[in-house]
C-alpha positions as protocol buffer text, in pm:
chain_id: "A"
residue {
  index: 1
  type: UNK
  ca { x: 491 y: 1533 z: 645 }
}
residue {
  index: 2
  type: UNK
  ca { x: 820 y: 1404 z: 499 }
}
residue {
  index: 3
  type: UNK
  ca { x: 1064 y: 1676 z: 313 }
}
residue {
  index: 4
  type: UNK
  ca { x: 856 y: 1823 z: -28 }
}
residue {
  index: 5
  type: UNK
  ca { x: 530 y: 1583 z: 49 }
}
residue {
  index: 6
  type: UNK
  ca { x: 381 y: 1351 z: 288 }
}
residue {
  index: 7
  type: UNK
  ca { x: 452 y: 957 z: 336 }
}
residue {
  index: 8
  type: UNK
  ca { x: 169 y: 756 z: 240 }
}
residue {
  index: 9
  type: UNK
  ca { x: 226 y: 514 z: 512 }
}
residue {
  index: 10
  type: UNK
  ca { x: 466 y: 458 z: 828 }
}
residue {
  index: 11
  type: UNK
  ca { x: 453 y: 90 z: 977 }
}
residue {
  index: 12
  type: UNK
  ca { x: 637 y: 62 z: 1350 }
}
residue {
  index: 13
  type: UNK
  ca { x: 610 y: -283 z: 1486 }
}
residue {
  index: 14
  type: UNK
  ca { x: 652 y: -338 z: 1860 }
}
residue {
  index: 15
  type: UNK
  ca { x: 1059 y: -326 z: 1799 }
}
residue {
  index: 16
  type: UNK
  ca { x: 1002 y: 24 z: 1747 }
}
residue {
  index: 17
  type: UNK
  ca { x: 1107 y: -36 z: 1375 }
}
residue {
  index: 18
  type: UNK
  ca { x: 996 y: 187 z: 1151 }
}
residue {
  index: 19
  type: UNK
  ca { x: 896 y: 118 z: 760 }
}
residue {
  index: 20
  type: UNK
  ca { x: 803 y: 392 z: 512 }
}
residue {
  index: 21
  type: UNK
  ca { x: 553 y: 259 z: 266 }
}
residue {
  index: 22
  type: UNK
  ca { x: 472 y: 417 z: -64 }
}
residue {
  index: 23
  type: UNK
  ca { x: 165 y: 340 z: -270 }
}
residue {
  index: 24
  type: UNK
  ca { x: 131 y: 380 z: -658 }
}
residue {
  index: 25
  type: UNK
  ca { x: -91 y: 311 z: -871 }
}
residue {
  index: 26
  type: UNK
  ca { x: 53 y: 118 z: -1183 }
}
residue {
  index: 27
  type: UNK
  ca { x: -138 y: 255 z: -1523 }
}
residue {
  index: 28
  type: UNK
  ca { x: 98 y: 253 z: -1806 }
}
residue {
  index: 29
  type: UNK
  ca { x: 510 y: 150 z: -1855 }
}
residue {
  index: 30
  type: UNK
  ca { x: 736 y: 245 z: -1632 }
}
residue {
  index: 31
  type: UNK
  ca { x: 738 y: 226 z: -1191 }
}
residue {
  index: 32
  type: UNK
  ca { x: 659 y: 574 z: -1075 }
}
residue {
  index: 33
  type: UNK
  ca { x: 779 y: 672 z: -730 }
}
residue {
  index: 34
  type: UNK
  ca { x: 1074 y: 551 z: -660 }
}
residue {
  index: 35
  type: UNK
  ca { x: 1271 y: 872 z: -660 }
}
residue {
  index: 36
  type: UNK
  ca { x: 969 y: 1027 z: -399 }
}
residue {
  index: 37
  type: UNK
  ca { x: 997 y: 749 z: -177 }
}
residue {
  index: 38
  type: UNK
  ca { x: 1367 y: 743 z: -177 }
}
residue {
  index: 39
  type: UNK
  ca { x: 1340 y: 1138 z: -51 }
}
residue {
  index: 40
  type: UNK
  ca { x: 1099 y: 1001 z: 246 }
}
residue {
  index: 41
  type: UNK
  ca { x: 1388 y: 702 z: 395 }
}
residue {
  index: 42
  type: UNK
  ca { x: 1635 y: 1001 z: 360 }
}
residue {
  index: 43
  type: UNK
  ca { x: 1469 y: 1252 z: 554 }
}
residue {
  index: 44
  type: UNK
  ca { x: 1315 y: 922 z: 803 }
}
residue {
  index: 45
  type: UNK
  ca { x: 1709 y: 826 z: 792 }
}
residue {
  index: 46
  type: UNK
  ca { x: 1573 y: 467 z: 691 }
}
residue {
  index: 47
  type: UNK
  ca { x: 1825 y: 204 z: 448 }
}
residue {
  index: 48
  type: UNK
  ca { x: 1502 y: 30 z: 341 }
}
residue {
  index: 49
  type: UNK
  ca { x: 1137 y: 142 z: 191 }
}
residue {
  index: 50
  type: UNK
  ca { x: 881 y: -26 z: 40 }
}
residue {
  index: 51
  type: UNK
  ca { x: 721 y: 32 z: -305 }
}
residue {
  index: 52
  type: UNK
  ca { x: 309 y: -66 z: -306 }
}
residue {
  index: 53
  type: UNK
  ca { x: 174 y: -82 z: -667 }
}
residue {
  index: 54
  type: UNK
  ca { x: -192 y: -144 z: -768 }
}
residue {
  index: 55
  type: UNK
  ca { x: -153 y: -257 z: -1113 }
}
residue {
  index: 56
  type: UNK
  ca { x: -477 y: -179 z: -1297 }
}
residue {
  index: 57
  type: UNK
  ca { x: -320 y: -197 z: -1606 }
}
residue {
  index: 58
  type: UNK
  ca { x: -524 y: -469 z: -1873 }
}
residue {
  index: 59
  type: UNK
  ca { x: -370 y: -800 z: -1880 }
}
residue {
  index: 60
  type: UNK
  ca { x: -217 y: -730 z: -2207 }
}
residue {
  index: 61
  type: UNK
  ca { x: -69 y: -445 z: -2125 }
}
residue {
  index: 62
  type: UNK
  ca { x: 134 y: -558 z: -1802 }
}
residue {
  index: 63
  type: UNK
  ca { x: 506 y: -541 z: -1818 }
}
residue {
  index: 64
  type: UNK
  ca { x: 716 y: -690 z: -1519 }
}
residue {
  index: 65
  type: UNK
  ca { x: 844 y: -425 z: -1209 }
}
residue {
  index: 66
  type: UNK
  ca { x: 1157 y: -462 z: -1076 }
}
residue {
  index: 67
  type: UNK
  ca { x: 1126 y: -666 z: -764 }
}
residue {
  index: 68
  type: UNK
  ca { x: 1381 y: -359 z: -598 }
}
residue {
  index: 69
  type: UNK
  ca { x: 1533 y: -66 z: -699 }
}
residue {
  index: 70
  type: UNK
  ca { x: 1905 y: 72 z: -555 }
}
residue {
  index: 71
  type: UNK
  ca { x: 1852 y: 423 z: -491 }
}
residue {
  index: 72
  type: UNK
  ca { x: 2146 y: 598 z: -270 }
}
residue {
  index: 73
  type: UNK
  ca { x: 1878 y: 645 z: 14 }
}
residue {
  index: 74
  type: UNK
  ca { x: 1889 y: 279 z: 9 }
}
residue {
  index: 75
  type: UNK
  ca { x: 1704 y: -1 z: -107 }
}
residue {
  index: 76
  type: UNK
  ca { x: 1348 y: 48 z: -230 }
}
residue {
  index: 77
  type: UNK
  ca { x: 1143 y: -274 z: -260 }
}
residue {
  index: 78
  type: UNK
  ca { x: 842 y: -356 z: -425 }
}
residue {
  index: 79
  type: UNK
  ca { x: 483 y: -510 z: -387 }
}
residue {
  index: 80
  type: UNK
  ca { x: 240 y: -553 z: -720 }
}
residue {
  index: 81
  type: UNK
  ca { x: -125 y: -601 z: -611 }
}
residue {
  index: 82
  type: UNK
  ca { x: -301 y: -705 z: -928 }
}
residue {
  index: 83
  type: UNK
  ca { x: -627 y: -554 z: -926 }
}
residue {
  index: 84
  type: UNK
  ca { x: -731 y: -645 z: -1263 }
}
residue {
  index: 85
  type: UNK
  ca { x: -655 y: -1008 z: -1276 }
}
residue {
  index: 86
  type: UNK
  ca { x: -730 y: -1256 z: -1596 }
}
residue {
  index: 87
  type: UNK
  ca { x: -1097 y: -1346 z: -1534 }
}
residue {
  index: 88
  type: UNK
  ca { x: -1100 y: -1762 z: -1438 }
}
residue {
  index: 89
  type: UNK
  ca { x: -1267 y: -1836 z: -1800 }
}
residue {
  index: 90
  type: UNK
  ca { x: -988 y: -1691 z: -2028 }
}
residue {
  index: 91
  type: UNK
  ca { x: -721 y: -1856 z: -1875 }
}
residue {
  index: 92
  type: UNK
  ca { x: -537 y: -2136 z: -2074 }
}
């Protein structure tokens, strides 16, 4: 448990580095969670997080995300797994 909720995800590699990880699903306009995870690297004293999006939004509906956001916790950046993709046949 992190501050007012729980990290989705910590990542330590063998450095002992740690990474707090965020994930979001991406329905409509707008990025949620970047003020959440920003809370987490504060309390986890980290300068960096990372911002995991599964966009399931339809293809015409997609807008682009920021690929960061500046935060005063630090830097938040971002990762957009498409989970909805054009099908192979309507692509032109």
């Amino acid at each position: 448990m992190s501050g007012i909720g729980f990290v989705d995800l910590l990542v330590t590699f063998s450095s002992g580095l740690l990474h707090v990880v965020e994930l979001k699903i991406l329905k409509g306009k707008g990025a949620p969670g970047p003020s959440q995870l920003a809370i987490y690297m504060a309390h986890k004293n980290r300068k960096e997080g990372w911002l995991v999006f599964f966009d399931v939004r339809e293809s015409g509906l997609k807008t682009a995300v920021p690929s960061s956001f500046k935060r005063a916790a630090g830097t938040i950046r971002t990762v957009v797994i498409d989970v909805n993709p054009i099908p192979p046949h309507q692509v032109s």
